[in-house]
Backbone bond lengths (Angstrom), bond angles and torsions (degrees), N, CA, C in turn:
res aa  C-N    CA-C-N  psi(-1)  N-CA   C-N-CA  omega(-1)  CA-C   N-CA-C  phi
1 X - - - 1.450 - - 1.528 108.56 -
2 X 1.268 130.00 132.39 1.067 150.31 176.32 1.555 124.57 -84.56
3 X 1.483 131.99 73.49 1.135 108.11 158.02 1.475 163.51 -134.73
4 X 1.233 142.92 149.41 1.316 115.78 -138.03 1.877 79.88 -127.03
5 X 1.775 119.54 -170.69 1.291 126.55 -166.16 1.201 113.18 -167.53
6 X 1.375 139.29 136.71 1.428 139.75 152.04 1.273 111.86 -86.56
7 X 1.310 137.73 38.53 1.296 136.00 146.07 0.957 129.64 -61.24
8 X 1.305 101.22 -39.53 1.273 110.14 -178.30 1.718 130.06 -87.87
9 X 1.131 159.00 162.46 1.280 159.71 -150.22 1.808 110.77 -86.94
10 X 1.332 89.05 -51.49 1.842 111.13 -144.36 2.078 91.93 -147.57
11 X 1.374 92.26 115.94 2.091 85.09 142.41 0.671 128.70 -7.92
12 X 1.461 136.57 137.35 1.563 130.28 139.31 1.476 106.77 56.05
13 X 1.006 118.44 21.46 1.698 144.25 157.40 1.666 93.16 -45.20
14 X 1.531 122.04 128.84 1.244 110.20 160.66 1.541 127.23 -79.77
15 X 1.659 93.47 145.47 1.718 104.12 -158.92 1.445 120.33 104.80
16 X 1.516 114.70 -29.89 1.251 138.18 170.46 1.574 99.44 -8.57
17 X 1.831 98.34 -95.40 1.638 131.58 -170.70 1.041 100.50 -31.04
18 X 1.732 116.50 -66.44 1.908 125.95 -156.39 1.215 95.79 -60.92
19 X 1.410 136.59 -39.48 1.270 127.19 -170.85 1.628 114.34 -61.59
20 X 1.319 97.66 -43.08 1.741 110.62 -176.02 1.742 116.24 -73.84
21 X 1.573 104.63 -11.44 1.110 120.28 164.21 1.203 129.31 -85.79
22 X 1.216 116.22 -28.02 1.303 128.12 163.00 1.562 123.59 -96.91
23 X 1.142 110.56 22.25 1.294 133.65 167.73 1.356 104.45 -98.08
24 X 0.877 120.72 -61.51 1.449 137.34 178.76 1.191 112.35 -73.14
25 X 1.353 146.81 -14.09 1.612 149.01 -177.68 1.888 84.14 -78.63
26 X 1.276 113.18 -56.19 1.734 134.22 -158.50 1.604 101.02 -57.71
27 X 1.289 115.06 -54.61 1.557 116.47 166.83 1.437 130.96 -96.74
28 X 1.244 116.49 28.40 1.543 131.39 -175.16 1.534 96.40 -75.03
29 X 1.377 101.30 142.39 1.389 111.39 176.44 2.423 117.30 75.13
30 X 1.473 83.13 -7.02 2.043 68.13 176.27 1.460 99.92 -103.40
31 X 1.380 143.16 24.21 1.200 123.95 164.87 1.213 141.26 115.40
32 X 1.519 101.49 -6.02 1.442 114.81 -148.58 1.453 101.18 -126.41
33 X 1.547 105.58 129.87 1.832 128.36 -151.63 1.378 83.66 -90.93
34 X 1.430 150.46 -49.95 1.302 128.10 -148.11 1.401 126.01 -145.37
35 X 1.279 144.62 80.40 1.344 115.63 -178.30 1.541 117.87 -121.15
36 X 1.273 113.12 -178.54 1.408 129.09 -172.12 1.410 113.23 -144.89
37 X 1.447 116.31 111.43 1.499 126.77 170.35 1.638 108.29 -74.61
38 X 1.196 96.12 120.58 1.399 110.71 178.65 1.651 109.09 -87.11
39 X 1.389 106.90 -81.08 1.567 99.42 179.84 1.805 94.64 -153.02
40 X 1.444 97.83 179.82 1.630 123.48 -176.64 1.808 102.84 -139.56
41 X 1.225 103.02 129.71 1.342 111.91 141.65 1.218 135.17 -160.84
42 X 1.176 134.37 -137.75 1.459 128.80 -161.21 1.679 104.98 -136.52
43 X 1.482 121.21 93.07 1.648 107.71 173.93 1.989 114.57 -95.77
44 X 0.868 76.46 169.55 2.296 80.65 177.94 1.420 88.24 -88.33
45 X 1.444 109.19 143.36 1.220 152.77 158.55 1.506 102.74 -94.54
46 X 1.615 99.80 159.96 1.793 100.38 -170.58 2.181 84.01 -90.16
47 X 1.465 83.75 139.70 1.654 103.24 164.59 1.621 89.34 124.77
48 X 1.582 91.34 161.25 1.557 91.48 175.57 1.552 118.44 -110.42
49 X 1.814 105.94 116.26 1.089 133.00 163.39 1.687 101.65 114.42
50 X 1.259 116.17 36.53 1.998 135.61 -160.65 1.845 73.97 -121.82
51 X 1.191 105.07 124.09 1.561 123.83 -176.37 2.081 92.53 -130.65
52 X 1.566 97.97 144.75 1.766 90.02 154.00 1.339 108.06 -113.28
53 X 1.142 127.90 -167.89 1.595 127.54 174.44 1.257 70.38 -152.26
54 X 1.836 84.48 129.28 1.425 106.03 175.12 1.879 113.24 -130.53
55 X 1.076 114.92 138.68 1.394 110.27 179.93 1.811 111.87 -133.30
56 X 1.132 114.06 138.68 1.564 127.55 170.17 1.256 112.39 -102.55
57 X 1.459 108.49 123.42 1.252 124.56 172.24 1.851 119.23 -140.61
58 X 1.126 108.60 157.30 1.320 109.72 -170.61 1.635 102.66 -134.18
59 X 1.706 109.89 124.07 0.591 132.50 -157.45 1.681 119.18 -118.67
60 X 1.238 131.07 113.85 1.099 127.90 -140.55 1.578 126.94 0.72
61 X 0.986 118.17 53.87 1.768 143.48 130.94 1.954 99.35 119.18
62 X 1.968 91.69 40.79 1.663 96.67 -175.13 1.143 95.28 -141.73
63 X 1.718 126.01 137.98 1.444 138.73 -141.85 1.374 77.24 -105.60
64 X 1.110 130.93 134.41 1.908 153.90 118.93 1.283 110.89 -60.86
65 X 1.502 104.63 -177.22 1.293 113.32 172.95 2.117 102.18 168.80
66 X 1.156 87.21 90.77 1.464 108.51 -164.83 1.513 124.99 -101.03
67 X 1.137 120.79 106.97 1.878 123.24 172.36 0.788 139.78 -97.74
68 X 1.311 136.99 -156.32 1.796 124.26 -166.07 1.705 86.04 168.38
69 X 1.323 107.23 123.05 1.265 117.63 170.88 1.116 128.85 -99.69
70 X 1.647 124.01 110.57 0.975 129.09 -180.00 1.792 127.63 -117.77
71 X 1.317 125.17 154.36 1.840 133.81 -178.67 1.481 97.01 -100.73
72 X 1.027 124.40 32.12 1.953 133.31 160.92 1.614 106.85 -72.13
73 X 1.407 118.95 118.85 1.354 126.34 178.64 1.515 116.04 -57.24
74 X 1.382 98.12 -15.13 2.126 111.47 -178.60 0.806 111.00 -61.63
75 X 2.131 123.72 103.06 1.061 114.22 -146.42 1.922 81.94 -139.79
76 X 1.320 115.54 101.13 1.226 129.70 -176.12 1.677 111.09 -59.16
77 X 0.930 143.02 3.80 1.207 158.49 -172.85 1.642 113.02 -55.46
78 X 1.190 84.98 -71.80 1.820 113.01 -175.54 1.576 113.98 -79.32
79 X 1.166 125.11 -0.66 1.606 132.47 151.38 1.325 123.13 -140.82
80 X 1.133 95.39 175.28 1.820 98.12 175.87 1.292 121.10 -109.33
81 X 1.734 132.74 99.39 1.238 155.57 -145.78 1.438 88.49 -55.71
82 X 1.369 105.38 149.17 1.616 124.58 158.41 0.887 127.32 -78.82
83 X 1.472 147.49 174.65 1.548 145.56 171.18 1.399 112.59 -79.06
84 X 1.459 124.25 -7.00 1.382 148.15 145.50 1.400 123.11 -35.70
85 X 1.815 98.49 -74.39 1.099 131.37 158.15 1.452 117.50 -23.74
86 X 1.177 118.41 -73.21 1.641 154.01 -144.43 1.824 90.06 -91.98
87 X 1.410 139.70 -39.85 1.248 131.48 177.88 2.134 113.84 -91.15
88 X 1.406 98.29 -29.75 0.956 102.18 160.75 1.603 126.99 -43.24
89 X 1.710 113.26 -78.75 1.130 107.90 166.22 1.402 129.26 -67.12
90 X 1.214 125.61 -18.93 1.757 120.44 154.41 1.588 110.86 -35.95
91 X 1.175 92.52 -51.24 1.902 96.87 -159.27 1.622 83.64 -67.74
92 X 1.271 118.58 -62.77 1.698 110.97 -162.57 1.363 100.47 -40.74
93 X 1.666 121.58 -59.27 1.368 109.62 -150.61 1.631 107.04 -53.33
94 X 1.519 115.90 -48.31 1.604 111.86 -157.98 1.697 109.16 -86.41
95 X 1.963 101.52 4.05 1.509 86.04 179.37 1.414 92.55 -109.50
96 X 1.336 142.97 -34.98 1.428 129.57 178.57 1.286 118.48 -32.88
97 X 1.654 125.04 -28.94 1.653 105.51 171.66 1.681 83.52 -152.50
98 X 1.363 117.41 81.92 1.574 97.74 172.44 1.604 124.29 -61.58
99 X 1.486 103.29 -30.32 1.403 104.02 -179.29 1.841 115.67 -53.97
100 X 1.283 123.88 -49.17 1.590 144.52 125.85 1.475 86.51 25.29
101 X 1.989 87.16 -93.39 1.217 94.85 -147.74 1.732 130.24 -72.89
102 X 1.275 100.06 -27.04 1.562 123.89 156.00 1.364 104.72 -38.39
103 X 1.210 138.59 -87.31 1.589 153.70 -170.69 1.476 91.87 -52.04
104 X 1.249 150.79 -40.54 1.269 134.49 162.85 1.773 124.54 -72.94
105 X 1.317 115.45 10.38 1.095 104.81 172.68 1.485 117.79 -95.30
């Protein structure tokens, strides 16, 4: 499985690899030759302080766009997320229920 990401800034950016490794640990074994993490962030859900975490990914050469609803006060609004930020909740969204997310692809 092949995968590469615009999460990140720069090449060989540290954290880069582990991330792409742990991308790939998360979908090992369902089948799938190629993907590319596009981005993660955080939109409002209706209620107050109901956040989704949302992430785009493309998946052998077909755009997703996958969430996970969460009542986490982390409210990306008021700064501008890091590449920290941005791999962090990637990894949460597709590892909190990979099976989830697998069966929805």
């Amino acid at each position: 499985m092949k995968v590469s990401n615009y999460i990140y800034d720069k090449y060989n950016e540290r954290g880069m690899k582990s991330f792409q490794n742990q991308v790939k640990k998360v979908l090992k074994g369902s089948g799938i030759k190629e993907v590319i993490c596009h981005n993660a962030y955080m939109s409002r859900a209706n209620g107050y302080g109901s956040y989704n975490k949302v992430i785009e990914i493309e998946i052998d050469q077909v755009m997703h766009t996958f969430s996970s609803h969460t009542n986490d006060s982390l409210l990306w609004d008021s700064f501008e997320p890091t590449t920290k930020n941005k791999r962090d909740l990637f990894l949460a969204v597709i590892s909190e229920d990979s099976e989830r997310f697998l069966l929805s692809l």
